[in-house]
C-alpha positions in Angstrom: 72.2 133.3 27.9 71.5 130.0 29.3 69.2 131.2 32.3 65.5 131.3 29.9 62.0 130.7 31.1 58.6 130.4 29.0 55.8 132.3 29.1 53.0 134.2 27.9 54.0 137.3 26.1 51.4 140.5 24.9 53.6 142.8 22.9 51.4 145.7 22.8 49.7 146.0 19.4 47.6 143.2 19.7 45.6 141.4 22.0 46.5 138.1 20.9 49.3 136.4 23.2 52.2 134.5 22.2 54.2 132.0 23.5 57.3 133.3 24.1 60.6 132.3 26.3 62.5 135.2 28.3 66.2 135.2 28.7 68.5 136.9 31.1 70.7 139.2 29.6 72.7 140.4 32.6 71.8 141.8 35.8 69.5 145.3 34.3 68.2 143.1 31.5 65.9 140.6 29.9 65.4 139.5 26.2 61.6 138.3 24.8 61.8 135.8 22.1 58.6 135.1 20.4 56.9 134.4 17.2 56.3 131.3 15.6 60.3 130.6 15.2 61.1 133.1 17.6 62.2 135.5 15.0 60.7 138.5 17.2 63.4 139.8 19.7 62.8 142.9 22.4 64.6 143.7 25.2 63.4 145.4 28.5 65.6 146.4 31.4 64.1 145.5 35.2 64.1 149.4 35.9 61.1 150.0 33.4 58.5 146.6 34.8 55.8 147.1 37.0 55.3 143.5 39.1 51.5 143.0 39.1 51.3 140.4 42.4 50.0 136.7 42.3 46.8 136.0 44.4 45.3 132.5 44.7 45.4 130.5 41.3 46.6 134.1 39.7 50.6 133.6 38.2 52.7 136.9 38.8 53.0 139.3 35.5 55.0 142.5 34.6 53.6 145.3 32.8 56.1 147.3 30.8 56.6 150.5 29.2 55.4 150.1 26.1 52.1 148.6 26.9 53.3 145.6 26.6 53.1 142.4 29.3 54.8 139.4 30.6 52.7 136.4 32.4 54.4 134.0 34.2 53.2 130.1 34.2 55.2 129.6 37.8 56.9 131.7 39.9 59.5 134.4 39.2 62.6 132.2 38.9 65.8 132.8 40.9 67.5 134.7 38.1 65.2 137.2 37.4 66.3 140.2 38.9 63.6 142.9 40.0 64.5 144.6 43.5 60.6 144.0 44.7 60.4 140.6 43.9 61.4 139.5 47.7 58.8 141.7 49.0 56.0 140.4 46.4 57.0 136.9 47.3 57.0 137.2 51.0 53.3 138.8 50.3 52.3 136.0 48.2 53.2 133.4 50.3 51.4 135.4 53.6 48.5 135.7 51.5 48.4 131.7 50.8 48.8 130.5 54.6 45.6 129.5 56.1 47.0 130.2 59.7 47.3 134.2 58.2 43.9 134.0 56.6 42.1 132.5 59.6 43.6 135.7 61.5 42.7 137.9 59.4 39.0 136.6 59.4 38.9 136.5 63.0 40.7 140.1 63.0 37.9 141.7 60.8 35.2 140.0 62.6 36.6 141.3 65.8 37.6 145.1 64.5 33.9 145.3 62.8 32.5 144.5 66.0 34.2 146.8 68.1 33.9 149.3 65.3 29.9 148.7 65.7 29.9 148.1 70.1 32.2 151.2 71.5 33.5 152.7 68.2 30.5 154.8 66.4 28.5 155.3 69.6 31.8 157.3 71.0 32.4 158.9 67.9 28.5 159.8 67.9 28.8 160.8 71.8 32.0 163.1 70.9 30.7 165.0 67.8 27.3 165.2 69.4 28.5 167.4 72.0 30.8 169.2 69.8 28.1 170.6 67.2 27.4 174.2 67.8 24.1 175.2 69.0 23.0 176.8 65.5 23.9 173.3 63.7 22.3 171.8 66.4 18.7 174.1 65.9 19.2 173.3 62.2 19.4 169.9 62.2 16.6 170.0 65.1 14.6 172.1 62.5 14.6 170.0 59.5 13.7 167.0 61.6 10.4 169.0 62.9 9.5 169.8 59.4 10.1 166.0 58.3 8.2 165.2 61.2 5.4 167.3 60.2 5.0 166.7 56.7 4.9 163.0 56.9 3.9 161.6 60.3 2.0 164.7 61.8 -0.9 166.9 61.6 -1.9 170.3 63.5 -3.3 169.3 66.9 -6.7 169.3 67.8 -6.4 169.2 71.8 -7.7 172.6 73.0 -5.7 175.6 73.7 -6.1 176.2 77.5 -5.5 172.6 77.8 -2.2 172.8 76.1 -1.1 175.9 77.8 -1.7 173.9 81.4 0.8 171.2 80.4 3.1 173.6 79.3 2.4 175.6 82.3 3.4 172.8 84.7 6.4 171.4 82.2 8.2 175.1 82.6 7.6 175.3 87.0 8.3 171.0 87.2 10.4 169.8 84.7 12.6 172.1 83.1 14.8 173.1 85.8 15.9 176.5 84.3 16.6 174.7 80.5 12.6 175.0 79.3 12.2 173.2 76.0 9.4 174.1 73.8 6.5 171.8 73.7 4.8 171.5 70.8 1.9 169.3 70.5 0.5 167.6 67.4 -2.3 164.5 66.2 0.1 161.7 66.0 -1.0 160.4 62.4 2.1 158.3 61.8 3.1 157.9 65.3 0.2 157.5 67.4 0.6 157.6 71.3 4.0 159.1 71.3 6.9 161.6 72.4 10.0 162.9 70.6 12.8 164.9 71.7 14.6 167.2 68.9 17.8 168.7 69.1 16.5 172.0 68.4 15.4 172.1 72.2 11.7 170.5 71.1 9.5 168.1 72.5 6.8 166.5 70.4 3.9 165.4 72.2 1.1 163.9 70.1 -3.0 164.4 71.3 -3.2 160.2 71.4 -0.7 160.4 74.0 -2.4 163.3 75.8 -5.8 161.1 75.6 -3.7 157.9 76.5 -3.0 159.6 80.1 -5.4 159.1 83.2 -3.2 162.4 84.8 -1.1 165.4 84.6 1.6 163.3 86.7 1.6 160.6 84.0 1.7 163.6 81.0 5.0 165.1 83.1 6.8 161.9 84.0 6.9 161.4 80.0 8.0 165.2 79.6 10.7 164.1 82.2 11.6 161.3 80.1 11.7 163.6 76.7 13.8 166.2 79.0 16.8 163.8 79.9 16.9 162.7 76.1 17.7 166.6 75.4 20.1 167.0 77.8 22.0 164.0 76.7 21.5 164.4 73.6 20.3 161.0 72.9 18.4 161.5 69.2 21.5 163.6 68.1 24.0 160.4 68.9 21.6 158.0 68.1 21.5 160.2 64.4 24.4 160.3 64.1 25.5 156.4 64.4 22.5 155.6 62.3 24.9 157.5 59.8 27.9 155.0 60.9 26.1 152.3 60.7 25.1 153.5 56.9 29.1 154.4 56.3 30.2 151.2 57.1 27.6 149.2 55.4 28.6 151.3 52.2 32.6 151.1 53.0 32.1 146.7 53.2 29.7 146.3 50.4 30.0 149.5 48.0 26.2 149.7 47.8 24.9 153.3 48.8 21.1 152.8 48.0 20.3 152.6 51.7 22.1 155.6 53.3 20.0 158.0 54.8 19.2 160.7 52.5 19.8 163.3 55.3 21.0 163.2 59.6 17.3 164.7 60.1 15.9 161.4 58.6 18.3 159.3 60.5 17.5 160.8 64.0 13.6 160.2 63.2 14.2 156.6 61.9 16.7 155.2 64.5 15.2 154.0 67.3 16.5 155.0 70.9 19.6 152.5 72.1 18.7 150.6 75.4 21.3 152.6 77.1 20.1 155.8 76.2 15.9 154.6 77.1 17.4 153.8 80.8 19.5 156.6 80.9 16.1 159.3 80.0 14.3 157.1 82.8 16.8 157.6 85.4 16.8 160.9 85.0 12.9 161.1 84.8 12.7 159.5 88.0 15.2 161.4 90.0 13.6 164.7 88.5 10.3 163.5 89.9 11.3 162.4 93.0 13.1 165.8 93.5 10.0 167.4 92.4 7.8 165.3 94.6 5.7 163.7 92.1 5.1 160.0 92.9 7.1 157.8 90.1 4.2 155.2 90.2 2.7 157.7 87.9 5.4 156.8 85.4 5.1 153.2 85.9 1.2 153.5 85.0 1.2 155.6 82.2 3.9 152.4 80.7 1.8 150.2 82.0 -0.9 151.8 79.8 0.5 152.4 76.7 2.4 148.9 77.0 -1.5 147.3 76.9 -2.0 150.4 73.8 1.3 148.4 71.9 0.0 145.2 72.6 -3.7 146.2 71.4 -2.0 147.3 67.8 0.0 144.4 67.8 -2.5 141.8 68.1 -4.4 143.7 65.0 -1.1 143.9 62.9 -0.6 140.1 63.8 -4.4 139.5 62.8 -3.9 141.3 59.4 -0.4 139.6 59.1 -2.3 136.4 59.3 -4.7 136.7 57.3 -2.9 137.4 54.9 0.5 134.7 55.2 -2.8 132.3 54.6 -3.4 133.7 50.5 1.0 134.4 50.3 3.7 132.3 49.4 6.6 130.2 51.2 8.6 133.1 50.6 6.1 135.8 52.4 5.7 132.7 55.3 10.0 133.2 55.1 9.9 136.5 55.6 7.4 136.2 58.8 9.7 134.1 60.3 13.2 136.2 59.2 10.3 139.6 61.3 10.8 137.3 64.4 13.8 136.4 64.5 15.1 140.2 64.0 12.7 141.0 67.4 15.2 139.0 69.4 17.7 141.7 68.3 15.3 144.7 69.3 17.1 147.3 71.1 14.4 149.4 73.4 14.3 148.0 77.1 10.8 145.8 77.0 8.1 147.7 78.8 7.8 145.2 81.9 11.9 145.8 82.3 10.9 149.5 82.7 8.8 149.7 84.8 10.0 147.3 87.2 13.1 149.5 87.0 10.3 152.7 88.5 9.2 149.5 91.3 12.7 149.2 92.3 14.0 153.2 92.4 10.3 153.9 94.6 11.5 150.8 96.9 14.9 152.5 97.2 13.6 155.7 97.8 11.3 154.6 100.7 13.7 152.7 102.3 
């Protein structure tokens, strides 16, 4: 027994280690010497070890069957027998090459990116129009009543003049596929629309006030119309819920996942693809129709100026106040602006040059 080795030896009973020296006995055996003469002998065949594998600074160790365990100060030697220790070696030595680490980083950073860019929004695109139309009404349902409760109030506009809208939505717009229209005072939302997947469109009396024209009113319907038939705020739902599962699969932190898909499709704001895609389609539908796009293009001209209005209040208020903060709220200001780079909605002035260009096209 010439082939021997030291290390650090926990026999089970007690937490305290022990120096202690391993031996080969043969080819299905090893011998643990240890004490403070090495009086204390035990033997363990390789058939009954568990390898626990090295990783950076970490030395490999075997757990055994009797809850005992073996830490190495180097590497396995040559003798020691165990059938996995090539495999566990080949590992160790991948996972300790920087050209193999640098892959992997650049790997991960590539997969999480694709994973983000095609991979949820397919995903979302695919089970969006594989939900049945009861899940769909559902869904579409509790979103109205979250709606409701927290950003909306009853309307105030008067009956007859709702019942016109609606009147010229159903011979106009809907093209045999009539949503319902429901209108209500914009509280949390102000001038606004919002298309549900229970086949409802949201229109709040601030937008209704907001238009100069019945045109402008059904160019925005038209608009809320091509996000139902593509199903935008179901998809959009639906990767804000991606987005959540893959925050929670990197860091293991769950606090921010949407409590519910209903909260999700109310809280994620339309993709640029899917804002253009509702536009196109508005503007085809109008021009089929014959109602003059410029319509459009003024009613976003209009509430653009609305934003903008709000904005320069929330900037005056934001001021005002950065001037009795700290650094860290002055941080934070700065951290707002650079996130707006990032923003996702088409800016207004892209929008409606995109209704400029289709009415050149269409005179032409």
């Amino acid at each position: 027994m010439t082939q021997s080795v030291q290390v650090i030896f926990y026999d089970g009973v007690v937490s305290k280690p022990h120096q202690a020296q391993i031996f080969s006995v043969d080819e299905q055996t090893i011998q643990v010497r240890y004490g403070d003469h090495q009086q204390v002998v035990k033997q363990y065949r390789y058939a009954d070890m568990q390898l626990i594998g090295a990783l950076g600074q970490l030395k490999p160790a075997i757990e055994l069957h009797d809850d005992a365990r073996i830490e190495f100060l180097d590497d396995l030697p040559e003798w020691f027998h165990l059938e996995s220790k090539k495999v566990y070696s080949s590992i160790w030595k991948l996972e300790r090459s920087p050209t193999l680490i640098i892959f992997s980083v650049v790997f991960v950073v590539f997969f999480g990116f694709a994973l983000v860019k095609w991979g949820i929004p397919t995903a979302s695109h695919y089970i969006a129009y594989q939900l049945p139309e009861n899940s769909m009404e559902r869904l579409g349902d509790e979103a109205e009543n979250y709606l409701n409760k927290y950003y909306t109030e009853p309307s105030q506009l008067a009956k007859g003049q709702q019942e016109q809208i609606r009147k010229q939505y159903i011979e106009k717009i809907a093209e045999g596929r009539p949503a319902r229209v429901l209108f209500r005072k914009g509280t949390g939302l102000g001038a606004n629309a919002l298309a549900l997947p229970n086949n409802t469109i949201i229109v709040t009396d601030e937008l209704v006030e907001l238009a100069h024209s019945d045109q402008e009113i059904l160019g925005v319907l038209a608009h809320e119309q091509g996000h139902l038939i593509e199903r935008h705020s179901l998809q959009q739902g639906l990767s804000s819920l991606g987005m959540s599962a893959l925050y929670i699969a990197i860091t293991g932190d769950s606090s921010d996942l949407f409590s519910s898909l209903p909260a999700a499709m109310l809280s994620a704001k339309y993709s640029r693809k899917f804002e253009q895609q509702a536009d196109l389609y508005a503007l085809k539908l109008m021009d089929r129709k014959g109602i003059e796009v410029t319509h459009f293009a003024n009613f976003l001209q209009r509430l653009n100026e609305e934003y903008e209005k709000e904005n320069s209040e929330t900037d005056k208020e934001n001021s005002e106040k950065a001037q009795k903060n700290t650094d860290e709220s002055k941080e934070g200001s700065k951290l707002d602006r650079i996130f707006e780079v990032f923003e996702s909605h088409p800016a207004i002035d892209e929008r409606i040059q995109m209704v400029r260009d289709f009415e050149k096209q269409q005179k032409k």
